[in-house]
C-alpha positions, 0 to 999 in steps of 0.5 A: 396449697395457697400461692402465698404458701408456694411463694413464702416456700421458694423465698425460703429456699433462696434465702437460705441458699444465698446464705450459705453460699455467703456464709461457706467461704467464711467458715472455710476461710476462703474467698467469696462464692459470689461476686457481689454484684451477681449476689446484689440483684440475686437478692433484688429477685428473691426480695421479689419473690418474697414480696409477692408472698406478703401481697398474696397472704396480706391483702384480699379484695375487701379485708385485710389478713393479719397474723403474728407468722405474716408480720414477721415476713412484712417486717422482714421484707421491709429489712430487706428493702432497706438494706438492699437500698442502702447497699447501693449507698454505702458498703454495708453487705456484711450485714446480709450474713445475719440478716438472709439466714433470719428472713430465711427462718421467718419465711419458713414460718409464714410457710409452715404457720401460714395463719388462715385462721388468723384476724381479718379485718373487713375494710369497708373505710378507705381512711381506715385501710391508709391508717392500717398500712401506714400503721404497720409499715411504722411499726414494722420498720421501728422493730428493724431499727430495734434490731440494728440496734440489737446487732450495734449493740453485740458488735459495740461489746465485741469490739470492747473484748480482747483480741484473739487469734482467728482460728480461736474466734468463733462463727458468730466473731467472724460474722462480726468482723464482717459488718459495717463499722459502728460509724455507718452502721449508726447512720443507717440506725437514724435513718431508719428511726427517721424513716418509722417516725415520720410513719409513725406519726402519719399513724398518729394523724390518720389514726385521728380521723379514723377514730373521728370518723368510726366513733366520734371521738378524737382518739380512744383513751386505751393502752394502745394511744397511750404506748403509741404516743409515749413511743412517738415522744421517746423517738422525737425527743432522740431525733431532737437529741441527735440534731442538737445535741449529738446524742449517738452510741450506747445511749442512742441505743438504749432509746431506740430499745426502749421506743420499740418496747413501748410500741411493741406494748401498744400493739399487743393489744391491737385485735381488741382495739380493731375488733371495738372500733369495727363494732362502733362503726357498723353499729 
């Protein structure tokens, strides 16, 4: 068994034991298991461990490791970061009701489908190796962007229905009434959409002089540009919008969405682009 098995293990089991002491006291109706301070650096250790995971199963000494189980525990932690940080600014630990159970899950996975087989890329170009982390830390941090806007959006609708009695309202209602409201959780939203744009376009810009390096070419005319670049326009112009025109709620939301869509288009793609690229160079 790997290390990065053993570690995307013990991050599982963390995970999933910090969400149910979180998620007990709410069914039962009672009070807090842990006091929040314990729970925040508890979840500082586990966010550790599941960080060397990632090391462990992504990088190697000449190449990098991809697969779709490995991805979704980078994208993950990277959520996790950001919450844990922005728990240190705002009061926003409601969201961790959702969001431990789910890196739980996807941690699990990256453990039981740990992807040996997956795609390697040999990194023989330092330019290269900067463009592809700085390219998967964008689109790792859009798709979390894309689910705060997928939580704003069930929270958005919840609130819109009419109100019952507690012992009426279901599981997922009372996880609801837990999270941050709509007002910060919005600002977290831009800050991640500033935070993955900024990204975003180093991946643009680097993507430039990797492909003038490797083929000649300023950027390949594929699917991929193409998706990337309609992405990059859908999320400046957003920004652009907030900053002058006050764009915010469901029509925020519905960009952000529709930004992610059009990213997650372009890197469906990616192994082909990866695979021809790396051919042209080592021709």
């Amino acid at each position: 068994m790997s290390y990065d098995i053993v570690f995307h293990s013990l991050a599982t089991v963390a995970y999933l034991l910090l969400s149910l002491l979180i998620w007990r006291p709410l069914i039962r109706a009672q009070g807090p298991v842990l006091a929040p301070g314990i729970a925040h650096w508890l979840l500082a250790a586990v966010i550790i461990v599941h960080g060397v995971a990632v090391h462990l199963a992504m990088l190697q000494e000449h190449s990098l490791r991809l697969s779709w189980s490995v991805g979704l525990s980078l994208t993950i932690w990277l959520g996790m970061i950001v919450f844990w940080l922005e728990n240190l600014i705002s009061d926003i630990g409601g969201i961790k009701l959702l969001l431990l159970p789910i890196a739980g899950v996807i941690c699990l996975l990256a453990a039981l489908f740990p992807g040996h087989d997956s795609l390697i890329i040999p990194v023989v170009d330092g330019y290269f190796q900067v463009h592809l982390l700085i390219s998967i830390g964008a689109y790792s941090l859009i798709a979390i962007a894309a689910i705060q806007a997928f939580l704003m959006t069930s929270l958005d609708r919840y609130l819109h229905q009419p109100v019952q009695a507690r012992a009426e309202r279901s599981v997922f209602a009372r996880a609801l009434e837990e999270q941050p409201p709509l007002l910060v959780q919005e600002k977290i939203l831009f800050r991640l959409i500033w935070i993955g744009f900024v990204l975003l376009t180093l991946s643009i810009v680097t993507g430039v002089v990797v492909s003038m390096r490797l083929t000649g070419v300023l950027l390949p005319f594929d699917h991929k540009t193409l998706f990337t670049l309609m992405s990059w326009v859908v999320f400046g112009l957003l920004l652009l919008g907030r900053a002058l025109r006050g764009w915010r709620g469901r029509f925020a939301l519905r960009w952000t969405l529709v930004g992610f869509a059009l990213l997650m288009i372009a890197y469906t793609g990616t192994r082909f682009i990866f695979d021809v690229m790396l051919h042209k160079g080592g021709a």
